[in-house]
N, CA, C and O atoms as CSV, one atom per row, in Angstrom:
chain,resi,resn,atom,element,x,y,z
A,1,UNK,N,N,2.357,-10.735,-14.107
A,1,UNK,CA,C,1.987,-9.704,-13.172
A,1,UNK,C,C,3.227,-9.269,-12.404
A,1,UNK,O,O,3.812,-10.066,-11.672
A,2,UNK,N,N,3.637,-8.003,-12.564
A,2,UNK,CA,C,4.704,-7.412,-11.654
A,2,UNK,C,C,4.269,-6.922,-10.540
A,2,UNK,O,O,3.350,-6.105,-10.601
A,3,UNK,N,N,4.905,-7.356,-9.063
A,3,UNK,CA,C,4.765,-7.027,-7.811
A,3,UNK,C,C,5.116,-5.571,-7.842
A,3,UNK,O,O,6.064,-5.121,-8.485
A,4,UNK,N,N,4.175,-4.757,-6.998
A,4,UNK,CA,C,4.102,-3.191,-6.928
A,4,UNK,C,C,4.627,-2.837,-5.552
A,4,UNK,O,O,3.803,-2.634,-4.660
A,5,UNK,N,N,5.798,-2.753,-5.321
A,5,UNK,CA,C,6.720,-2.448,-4.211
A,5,UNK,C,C,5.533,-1.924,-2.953
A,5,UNK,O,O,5.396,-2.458,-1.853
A,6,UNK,N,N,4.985,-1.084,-3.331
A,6,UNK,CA,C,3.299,-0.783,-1.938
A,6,UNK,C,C,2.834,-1.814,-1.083
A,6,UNK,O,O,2.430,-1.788,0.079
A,7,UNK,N,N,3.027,-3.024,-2.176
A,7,UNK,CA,C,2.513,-3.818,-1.753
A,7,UNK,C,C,2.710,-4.399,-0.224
A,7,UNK,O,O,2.049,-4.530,0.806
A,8,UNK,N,N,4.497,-4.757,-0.899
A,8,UNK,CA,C,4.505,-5.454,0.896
A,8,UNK,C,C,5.059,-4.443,1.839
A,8,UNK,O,O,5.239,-4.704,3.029
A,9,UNK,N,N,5.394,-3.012,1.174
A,9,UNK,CA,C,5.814,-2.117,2.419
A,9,UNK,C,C,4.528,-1.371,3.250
A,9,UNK,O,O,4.552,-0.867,4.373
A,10,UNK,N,N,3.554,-1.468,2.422
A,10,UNK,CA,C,2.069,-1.391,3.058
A,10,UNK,C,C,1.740,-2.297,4.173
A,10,UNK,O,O,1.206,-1.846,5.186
A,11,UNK,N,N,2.086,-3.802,4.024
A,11,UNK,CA,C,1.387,-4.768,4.801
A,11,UNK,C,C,2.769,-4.781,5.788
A,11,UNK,O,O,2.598,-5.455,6.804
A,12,UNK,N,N,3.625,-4.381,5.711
A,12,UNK,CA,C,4.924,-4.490,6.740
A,12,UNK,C,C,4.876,-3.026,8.078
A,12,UNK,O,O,5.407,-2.957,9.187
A,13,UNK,N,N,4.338,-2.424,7.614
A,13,UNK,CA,C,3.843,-1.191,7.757
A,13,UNK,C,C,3.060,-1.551,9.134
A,13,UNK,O,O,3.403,-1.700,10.306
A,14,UNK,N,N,1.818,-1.619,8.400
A,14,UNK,CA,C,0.526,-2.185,8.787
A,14,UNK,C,C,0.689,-3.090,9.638
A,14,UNK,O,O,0.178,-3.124,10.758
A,15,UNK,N,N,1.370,-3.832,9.184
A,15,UNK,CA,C,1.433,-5.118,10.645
A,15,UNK,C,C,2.249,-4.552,11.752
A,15,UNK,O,O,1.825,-4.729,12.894
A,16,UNK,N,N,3.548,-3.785,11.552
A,16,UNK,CA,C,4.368,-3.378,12.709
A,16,UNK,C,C,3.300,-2.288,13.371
A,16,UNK,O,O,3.128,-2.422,14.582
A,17,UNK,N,N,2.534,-1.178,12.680
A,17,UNK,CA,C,1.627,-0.329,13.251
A,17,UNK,C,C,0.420,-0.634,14.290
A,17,UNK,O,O,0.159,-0.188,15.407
A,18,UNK,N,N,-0.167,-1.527,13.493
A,18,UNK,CA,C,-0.651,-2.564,14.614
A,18,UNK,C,C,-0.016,-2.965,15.473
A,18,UNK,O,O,-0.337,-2.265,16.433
A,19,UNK,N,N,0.822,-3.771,15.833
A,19,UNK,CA,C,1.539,-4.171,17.001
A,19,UNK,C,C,1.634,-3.177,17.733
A,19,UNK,O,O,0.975,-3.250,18.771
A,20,UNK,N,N,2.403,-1.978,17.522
A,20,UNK,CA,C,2.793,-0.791,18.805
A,20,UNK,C,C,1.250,-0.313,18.772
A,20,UNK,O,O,1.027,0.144,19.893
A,21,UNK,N,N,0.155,-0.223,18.022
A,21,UNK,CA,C,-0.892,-0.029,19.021
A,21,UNK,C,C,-1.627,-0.332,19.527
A,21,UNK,O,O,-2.502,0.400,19.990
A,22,UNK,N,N,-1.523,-2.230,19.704
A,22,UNK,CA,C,-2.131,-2.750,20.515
A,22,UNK,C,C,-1.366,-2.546,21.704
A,22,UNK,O,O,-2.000,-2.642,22.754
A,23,UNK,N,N,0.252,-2.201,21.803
A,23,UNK,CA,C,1.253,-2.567,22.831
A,23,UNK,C,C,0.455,-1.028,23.576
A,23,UNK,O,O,-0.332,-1.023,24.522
A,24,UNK,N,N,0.727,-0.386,23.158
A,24,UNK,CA,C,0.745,1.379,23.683
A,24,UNK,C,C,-0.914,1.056,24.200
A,24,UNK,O,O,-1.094,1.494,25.337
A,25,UNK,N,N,-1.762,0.593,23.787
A,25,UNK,CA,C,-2.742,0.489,24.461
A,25,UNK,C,C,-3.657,-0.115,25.788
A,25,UNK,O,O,-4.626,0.179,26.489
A,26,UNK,N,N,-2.826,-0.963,25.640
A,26,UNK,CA,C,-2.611,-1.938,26.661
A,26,UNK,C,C,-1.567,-2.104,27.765
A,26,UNK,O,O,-1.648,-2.932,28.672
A,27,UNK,N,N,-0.580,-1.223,27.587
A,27,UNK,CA,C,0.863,-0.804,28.446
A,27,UNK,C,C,0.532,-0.256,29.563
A,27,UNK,O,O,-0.628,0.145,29.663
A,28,UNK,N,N,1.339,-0.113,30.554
A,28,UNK,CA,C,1.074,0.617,31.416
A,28,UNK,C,C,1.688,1.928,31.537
A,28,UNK,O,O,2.909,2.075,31.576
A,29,UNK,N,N,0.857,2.877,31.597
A,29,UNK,CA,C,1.192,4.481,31.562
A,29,UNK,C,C,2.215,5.058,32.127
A,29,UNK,O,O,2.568,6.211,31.881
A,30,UNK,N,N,2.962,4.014,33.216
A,30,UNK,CA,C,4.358,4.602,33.841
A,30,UNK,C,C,5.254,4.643,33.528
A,30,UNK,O,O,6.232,5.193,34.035
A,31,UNK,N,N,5.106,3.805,32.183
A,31,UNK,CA,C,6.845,3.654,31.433
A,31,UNK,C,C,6.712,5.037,30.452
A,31,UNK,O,O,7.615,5.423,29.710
A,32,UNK,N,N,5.781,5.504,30.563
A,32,UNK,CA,C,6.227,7.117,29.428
A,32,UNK,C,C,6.463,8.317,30.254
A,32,UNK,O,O,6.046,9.431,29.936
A,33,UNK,N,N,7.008,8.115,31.110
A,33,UNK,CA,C,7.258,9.369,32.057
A,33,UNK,C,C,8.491,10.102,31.768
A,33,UNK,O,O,8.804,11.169,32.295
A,34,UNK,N,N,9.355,9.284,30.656
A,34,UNK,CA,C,10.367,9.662,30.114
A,34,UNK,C,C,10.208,10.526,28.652
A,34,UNK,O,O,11.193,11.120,28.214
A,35,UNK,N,N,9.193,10.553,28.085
A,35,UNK,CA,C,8.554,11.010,27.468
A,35,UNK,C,C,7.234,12.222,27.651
A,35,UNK,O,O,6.168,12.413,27.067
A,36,UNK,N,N,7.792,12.730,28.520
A,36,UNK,CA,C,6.323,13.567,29.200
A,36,UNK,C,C,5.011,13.433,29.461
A,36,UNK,O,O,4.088,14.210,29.708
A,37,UNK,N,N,5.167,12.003,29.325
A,37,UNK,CA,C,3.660,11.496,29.723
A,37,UNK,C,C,3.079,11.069,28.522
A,37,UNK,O,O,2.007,10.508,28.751
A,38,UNK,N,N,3.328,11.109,27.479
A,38,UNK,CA,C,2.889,10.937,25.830
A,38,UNK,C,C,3.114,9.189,25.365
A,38,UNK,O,O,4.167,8.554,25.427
A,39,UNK,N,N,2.275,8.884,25.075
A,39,UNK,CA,C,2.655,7.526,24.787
A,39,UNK,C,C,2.791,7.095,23.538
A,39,UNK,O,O,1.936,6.622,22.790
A,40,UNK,N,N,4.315,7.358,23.300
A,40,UNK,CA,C,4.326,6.970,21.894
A,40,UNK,C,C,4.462,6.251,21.220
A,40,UNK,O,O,4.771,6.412,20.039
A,41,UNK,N,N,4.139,4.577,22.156
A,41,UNK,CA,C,4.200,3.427,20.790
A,41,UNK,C,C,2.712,3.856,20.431
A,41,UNK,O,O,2.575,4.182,19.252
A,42,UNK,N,N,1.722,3.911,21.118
A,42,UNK,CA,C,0.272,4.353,20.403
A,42,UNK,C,C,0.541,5.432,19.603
A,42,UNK,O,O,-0.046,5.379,18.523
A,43,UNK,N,N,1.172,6.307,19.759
A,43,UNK,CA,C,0.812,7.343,18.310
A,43,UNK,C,C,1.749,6.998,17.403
A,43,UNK,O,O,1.255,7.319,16.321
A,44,UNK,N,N,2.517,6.661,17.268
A,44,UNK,CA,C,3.592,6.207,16.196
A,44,UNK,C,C,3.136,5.270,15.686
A,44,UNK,O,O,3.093,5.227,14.457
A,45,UNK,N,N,2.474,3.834,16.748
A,45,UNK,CA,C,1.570,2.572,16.086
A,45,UNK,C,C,0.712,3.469,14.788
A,45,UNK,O,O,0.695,3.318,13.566
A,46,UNK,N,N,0.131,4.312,15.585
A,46,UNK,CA,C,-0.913,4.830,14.390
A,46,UNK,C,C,-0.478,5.474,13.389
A,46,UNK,O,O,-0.764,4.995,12.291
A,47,UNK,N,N,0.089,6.357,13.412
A,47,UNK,CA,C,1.448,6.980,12.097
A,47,UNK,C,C,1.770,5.756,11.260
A,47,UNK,O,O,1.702,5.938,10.044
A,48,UNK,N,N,2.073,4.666,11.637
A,48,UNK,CA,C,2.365,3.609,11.132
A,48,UNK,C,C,1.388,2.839,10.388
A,48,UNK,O,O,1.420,2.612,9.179
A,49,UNK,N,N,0.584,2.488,11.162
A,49,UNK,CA,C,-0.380,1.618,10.864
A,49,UNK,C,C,-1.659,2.581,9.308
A,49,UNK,O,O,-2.263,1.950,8.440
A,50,UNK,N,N,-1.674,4.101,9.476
A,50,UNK,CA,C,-1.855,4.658,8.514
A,50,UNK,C,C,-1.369,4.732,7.179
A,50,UNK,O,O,-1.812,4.430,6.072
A,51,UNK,N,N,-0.427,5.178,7.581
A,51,UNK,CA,C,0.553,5.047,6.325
A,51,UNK,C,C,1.138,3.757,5.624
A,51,UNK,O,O,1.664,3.638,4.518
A,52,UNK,N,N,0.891,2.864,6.578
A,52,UNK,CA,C,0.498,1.005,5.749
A,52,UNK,C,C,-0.345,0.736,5.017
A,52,UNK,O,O,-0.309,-0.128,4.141
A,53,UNK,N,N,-1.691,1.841,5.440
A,53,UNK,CA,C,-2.728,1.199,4.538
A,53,UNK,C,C,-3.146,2.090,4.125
A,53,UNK,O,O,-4.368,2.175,4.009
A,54,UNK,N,N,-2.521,2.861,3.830
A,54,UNK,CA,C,-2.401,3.926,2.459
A,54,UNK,C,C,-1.662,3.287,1.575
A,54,UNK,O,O,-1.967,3.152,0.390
A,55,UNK,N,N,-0.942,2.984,1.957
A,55,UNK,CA,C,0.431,2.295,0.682
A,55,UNK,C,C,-0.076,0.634,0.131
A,55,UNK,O,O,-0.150,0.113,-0.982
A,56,UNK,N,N,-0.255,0.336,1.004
A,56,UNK,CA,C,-1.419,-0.970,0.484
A,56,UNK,C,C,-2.470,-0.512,-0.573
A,56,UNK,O,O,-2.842,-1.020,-1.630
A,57,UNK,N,N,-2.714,0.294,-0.105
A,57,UNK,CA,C,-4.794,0.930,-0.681
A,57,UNK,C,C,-4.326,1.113,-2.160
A,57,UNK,O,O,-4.857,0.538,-3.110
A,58,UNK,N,N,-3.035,2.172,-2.271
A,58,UNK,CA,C,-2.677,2.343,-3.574
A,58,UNK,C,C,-1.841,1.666,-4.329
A,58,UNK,O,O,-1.791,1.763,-5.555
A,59,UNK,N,N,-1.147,0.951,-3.646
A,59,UNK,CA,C,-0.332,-0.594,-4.446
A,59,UNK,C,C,-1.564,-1.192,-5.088
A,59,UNK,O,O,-1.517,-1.407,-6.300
A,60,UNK,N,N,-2.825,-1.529,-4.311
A,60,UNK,CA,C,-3.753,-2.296,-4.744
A,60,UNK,C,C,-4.492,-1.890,-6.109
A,60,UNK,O,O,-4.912,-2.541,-7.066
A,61,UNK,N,N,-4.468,-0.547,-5.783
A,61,UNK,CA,C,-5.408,0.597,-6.713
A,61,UNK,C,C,-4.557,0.244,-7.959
A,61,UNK,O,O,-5.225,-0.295,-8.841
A,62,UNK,N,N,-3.497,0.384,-8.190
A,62,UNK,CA,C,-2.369,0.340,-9.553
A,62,UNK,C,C,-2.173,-0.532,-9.665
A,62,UNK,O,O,-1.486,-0.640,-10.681
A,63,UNK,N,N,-2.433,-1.932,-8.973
A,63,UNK,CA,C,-2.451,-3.372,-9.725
A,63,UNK,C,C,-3.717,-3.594,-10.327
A,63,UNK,O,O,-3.763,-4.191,-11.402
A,64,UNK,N,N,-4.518,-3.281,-9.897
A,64,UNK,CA,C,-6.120,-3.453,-10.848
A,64,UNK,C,C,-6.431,-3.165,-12.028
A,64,UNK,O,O,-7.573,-3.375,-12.435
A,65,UNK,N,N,-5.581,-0.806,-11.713
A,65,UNK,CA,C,-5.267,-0.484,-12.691
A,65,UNK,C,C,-4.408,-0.947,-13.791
A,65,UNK,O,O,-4.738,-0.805,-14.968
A,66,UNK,N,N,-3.175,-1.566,-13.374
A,66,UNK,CA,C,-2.448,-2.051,-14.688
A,66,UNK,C,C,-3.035,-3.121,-15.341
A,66,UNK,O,O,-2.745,-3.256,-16.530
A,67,UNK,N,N,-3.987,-4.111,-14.704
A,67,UNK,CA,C,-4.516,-5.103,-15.164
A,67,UNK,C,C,-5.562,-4.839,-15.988
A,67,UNK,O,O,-5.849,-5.779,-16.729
A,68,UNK,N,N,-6.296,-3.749,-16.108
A,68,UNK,CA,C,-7.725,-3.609,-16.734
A,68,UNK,C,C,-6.723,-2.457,-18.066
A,68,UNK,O,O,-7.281,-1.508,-18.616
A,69,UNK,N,N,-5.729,-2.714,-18.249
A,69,UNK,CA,C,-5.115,-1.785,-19.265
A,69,UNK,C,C,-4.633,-2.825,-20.159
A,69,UNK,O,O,-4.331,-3.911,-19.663
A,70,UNK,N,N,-4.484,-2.573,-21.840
A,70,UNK,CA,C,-3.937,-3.473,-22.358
A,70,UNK,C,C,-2.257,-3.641,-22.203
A,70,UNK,O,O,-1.455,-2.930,-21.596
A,71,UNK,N,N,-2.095,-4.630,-22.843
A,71,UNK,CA,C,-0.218,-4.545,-22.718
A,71,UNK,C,C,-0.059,-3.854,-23.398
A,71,UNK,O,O,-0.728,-3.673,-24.415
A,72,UNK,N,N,1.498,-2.861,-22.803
A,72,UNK,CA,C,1.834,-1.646,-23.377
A,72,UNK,C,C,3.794,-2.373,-24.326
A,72,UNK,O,O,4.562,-1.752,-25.061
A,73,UNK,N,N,3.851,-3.381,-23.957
A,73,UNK,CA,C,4.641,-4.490,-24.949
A,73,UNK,C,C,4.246,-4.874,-26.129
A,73,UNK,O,O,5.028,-5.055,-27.063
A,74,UNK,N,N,3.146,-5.013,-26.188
A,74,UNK,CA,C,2.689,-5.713,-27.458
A,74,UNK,C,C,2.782,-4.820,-28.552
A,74,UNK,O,O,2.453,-3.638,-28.651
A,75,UNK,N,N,3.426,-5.817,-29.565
A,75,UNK,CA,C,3.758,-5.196,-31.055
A,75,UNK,C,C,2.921,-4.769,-31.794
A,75,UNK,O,O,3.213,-3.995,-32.705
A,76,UNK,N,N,1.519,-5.242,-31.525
A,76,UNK,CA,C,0.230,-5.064,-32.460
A,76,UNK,C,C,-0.149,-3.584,-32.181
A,76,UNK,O,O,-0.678,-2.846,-33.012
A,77,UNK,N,N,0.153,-3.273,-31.036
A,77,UNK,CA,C,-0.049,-2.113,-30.555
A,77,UNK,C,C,-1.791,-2.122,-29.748
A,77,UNK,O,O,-2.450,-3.162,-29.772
A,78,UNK,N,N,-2.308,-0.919,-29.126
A,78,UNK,CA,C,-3.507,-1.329,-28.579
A,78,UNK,C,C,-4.921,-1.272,-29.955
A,78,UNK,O,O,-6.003,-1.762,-29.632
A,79,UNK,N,N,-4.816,-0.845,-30.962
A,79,UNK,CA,C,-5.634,-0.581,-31.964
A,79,UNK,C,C,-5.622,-2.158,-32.559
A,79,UNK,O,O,-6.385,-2.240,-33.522
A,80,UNK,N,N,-5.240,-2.887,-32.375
A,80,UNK,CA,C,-4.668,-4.238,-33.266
A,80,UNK,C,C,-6.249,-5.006,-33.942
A,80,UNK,O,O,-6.465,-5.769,-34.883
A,81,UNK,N,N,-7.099,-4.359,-32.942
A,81,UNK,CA,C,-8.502,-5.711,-33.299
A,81,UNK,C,C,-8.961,-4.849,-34.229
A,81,UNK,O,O,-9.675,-5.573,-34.922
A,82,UNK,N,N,-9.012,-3.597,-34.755
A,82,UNK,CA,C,-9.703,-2.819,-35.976
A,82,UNK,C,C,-8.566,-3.130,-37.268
A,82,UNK,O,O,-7.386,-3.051,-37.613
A,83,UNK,N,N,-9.691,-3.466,-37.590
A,83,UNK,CA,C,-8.760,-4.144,-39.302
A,83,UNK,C,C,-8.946,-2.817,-40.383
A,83,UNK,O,O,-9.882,-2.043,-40.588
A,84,UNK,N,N,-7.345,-2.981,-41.060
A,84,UNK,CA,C,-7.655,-1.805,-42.160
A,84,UNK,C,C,-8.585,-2.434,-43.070
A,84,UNK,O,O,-8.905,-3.574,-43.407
A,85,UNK,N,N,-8.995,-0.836,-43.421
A,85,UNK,CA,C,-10.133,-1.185,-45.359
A,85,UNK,C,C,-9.234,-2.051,-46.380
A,85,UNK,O,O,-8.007,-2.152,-46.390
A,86,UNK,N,N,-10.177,-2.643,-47.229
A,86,UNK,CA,C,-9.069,-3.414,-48.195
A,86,UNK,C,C,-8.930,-2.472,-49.358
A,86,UNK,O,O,-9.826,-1.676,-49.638
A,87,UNK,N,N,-7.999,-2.545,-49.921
A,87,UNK,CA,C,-7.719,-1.618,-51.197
A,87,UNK,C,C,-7.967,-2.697,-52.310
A,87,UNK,O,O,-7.570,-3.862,-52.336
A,88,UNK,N,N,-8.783,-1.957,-53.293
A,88,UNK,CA,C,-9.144,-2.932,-54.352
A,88,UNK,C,C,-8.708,-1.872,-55.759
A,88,UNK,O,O,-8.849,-2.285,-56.910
């Protein structure tokens, strides 16, 4: 089984996205005054934390997929279990 790069930039994602939006949620509203009042570890958490588990969702989606596919290595090729007619 080959690791699908989604994989852990999804869950690295995802975990840092989470963090800034539990932080931004729980922060206190005076430190964004430098920012016009906008609090952007919460919206960036979420930018983040989206786009983690999108990239997860479809890392996951294309490991299932490659698994329910035959090997595309194999010499027999995917036709291999239908046997030719015999010539008599």
């Amino acid at each position: 089984m080959q690791l699908d790069i989604r994989l852990p930039i999804g869950m690295l994602f995802s975990i840092l996205g989470g963090i800034l939006v539990v932080f931004g949620a729980v922060s206190n509203s005076d430190i964004y005054h430098k920012s016009m009042g906008i609090n952007i570890n919460l919206w960036w958490g979420l930018v983040m934390l989206i786009f983690g588990l999108l990239m997860f969702f479809y890392g996951l989606r294309a490991t299932r997929r490659n698994a329910a596919t035959p090997d595309e290595g194999n010499v027999e090729g995917p036709n291999a279990h239908i046997k030719p007619p015999h010539a008599h």
